[in-house]
C-alpha positions as CSV (number, residue, x, y, z in Angstrom):
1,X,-227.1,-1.9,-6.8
2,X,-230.1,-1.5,-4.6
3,X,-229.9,2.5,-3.6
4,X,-231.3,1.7,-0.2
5,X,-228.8,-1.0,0.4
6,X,-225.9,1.9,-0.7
7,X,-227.2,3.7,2.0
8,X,-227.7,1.4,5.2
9,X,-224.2,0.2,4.0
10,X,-222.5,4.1,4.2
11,X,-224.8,4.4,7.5
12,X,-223.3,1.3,9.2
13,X,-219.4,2.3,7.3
14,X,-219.9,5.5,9.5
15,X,-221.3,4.2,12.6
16,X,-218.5,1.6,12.5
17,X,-215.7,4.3,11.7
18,X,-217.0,6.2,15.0
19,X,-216.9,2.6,16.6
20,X,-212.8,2.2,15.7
21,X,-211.7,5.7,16.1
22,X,-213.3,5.4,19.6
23,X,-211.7,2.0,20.4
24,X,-208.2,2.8,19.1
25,X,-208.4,5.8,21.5
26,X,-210.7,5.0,24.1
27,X,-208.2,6.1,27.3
28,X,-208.5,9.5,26.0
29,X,-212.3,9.3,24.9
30,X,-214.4,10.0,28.3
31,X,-214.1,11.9,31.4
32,X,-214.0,16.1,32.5
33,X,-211.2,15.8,29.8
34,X,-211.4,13.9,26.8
35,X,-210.3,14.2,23.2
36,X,-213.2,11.2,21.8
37,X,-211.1,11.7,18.3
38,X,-214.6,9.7,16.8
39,X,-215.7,12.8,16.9
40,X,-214.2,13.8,13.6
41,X,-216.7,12.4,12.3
42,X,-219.8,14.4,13.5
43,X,-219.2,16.8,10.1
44,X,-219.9,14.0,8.2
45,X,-223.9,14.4,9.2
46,X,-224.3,17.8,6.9
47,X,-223.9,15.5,3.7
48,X,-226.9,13.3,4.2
49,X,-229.5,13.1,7.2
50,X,-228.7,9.1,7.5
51,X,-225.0,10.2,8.7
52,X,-226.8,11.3,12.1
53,X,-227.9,8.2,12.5
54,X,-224.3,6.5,11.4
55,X,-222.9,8.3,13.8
56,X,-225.4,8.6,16.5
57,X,-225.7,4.7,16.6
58,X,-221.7,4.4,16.6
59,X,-221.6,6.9,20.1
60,X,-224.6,4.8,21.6
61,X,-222.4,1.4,20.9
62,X,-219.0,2.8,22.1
63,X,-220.7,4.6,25.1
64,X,-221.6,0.9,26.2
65,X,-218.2,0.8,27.0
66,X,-218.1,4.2,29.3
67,X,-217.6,2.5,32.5
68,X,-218.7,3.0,35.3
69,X,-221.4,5.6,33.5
70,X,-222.3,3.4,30.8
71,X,-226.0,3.9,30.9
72,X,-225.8,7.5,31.4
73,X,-223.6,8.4,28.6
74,X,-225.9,5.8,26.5
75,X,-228.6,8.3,26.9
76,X,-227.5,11.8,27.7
77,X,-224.1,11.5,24.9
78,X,-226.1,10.1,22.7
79,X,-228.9,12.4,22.6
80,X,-226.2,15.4,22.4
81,X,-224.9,13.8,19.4
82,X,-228.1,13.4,18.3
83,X,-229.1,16.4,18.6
84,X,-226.3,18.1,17.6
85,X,-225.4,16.3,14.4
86,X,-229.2,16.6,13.4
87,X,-228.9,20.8,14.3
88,X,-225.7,20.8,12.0
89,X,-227.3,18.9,9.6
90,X,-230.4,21.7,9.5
91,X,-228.8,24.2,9.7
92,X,-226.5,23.4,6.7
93,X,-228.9,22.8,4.7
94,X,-229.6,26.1,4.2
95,X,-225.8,27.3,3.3
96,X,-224.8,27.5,-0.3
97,X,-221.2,27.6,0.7
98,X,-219.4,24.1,0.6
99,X,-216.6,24.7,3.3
100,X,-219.3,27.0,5.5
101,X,-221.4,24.4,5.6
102,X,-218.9,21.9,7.1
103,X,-217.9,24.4,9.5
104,X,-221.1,24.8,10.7
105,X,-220.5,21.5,12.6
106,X,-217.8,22.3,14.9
107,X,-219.5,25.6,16.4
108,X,-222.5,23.7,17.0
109,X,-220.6,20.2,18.6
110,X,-218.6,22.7,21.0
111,X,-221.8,24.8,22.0
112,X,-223.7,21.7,22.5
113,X,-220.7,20.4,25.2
114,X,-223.0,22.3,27.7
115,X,-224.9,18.6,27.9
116,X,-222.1,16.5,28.7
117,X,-220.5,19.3,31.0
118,X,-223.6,18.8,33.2
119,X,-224.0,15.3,33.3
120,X,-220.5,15.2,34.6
121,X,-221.3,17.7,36.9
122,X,-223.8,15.7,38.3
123,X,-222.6,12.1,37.7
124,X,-218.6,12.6,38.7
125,X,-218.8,15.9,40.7
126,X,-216.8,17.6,38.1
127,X,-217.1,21.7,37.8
128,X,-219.5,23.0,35.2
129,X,-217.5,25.8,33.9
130,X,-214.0,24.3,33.8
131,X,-215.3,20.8,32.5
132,X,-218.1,22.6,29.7
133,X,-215.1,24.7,29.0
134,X,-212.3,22.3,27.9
135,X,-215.2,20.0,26.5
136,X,-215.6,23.0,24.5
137,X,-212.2,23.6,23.3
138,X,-211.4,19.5,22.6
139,X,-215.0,19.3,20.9
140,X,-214.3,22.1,18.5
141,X,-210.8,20.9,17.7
142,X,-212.0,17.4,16.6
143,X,-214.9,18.5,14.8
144,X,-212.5,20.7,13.4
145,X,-210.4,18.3,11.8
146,X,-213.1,16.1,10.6
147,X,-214.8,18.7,8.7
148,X,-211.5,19.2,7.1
149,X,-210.8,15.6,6.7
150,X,-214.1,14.7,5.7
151,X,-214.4,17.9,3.2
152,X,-211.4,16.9,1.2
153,X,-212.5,13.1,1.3
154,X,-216.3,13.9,-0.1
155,X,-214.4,17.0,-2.5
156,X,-212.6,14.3,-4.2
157,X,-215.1,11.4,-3.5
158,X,-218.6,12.2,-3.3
159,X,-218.4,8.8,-1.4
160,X,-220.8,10.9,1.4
161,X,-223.2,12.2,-1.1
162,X,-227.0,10.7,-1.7
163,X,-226.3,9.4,-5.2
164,X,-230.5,8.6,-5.8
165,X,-230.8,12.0,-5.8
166,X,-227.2,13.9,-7.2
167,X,-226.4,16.4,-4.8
168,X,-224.1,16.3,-1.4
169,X,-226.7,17.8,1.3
170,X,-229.9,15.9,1.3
């Protein structure tokens, strides 16, 4: 099979994976509290440099649905995850260590909360330090469980991996 049709198809798998877990648990998925369980997969991006844009193209599409700050979220949460998957994904690439390397992810998602913590602070009134705080905390604890998740999957899998060129972090 064509290796670059392998690869938009595991781009678009993971963009639509964000898309369901988002939709199954959308009521839960925005505001100064949220637990967006598509989040889980944000580890995925340290296997391959297309996942950030699987996953970065799933948040755009379910932020459409972020009423009534649908076109804020579209840009500020999707250039967080943007960035932040993209970070993880560099930052990984320079860890020998499988499970470090997926753990990576988490720390940098929670950190990186300190962009959605201030557009809510300026878009819904919420406070900064309470809201970046438990964005913090939910962040890391999905992220967490992803890269867990995720780690076993690609441990037994190597579904993630860029098969062209035989290794798991390109």
């Amino acid at each position: 099979m064509n290796q670059n049709v392998v690869n938009l198809t595991k781009t678009a798998l993971v963009a639509a994976l964000y898309l369901v877990l988002g939709f199954l648990f959308q009521p839960v998925s925005f505001g100064p509290l949220q637990f967006r369980v598509a989040e889980i997969t944000n580890p995925i991006a340290v296997f391959n440099k297309r996942y950030i844009w699987g996953i970065t193209i799933g948040c755009f599409l379910f932020n459409l649905f972020s009423s009534p700050n649908a076109l804020i979220d579209m840009g500020i949460g999707t250039a967080n995850t943007l960035v932040m998957t993209a970070g993880s994904y560099y930052i990984a690439k320079h860890v020998k260590n499988y499970w470090t390397k997926l753990l990576i992810s988490p720390f940098i998602g929670a950190i990186s909360m300190f962009m959605i913590a201030a557009e809510l602070y300026w878009f819904a009134a919420a406070p900064f330090w309470i809201t970046y705080g438990t964005l913090m905390v939910t962040q890391f604890a999905m992220m967490l469980i992803g890269a867990v998740i995720f780690g076993i999957i690609e441990e037994k899998t190597h579904f993630f991996r860029d098969e062209s060129k035989n290794t798991s972090s390109n």
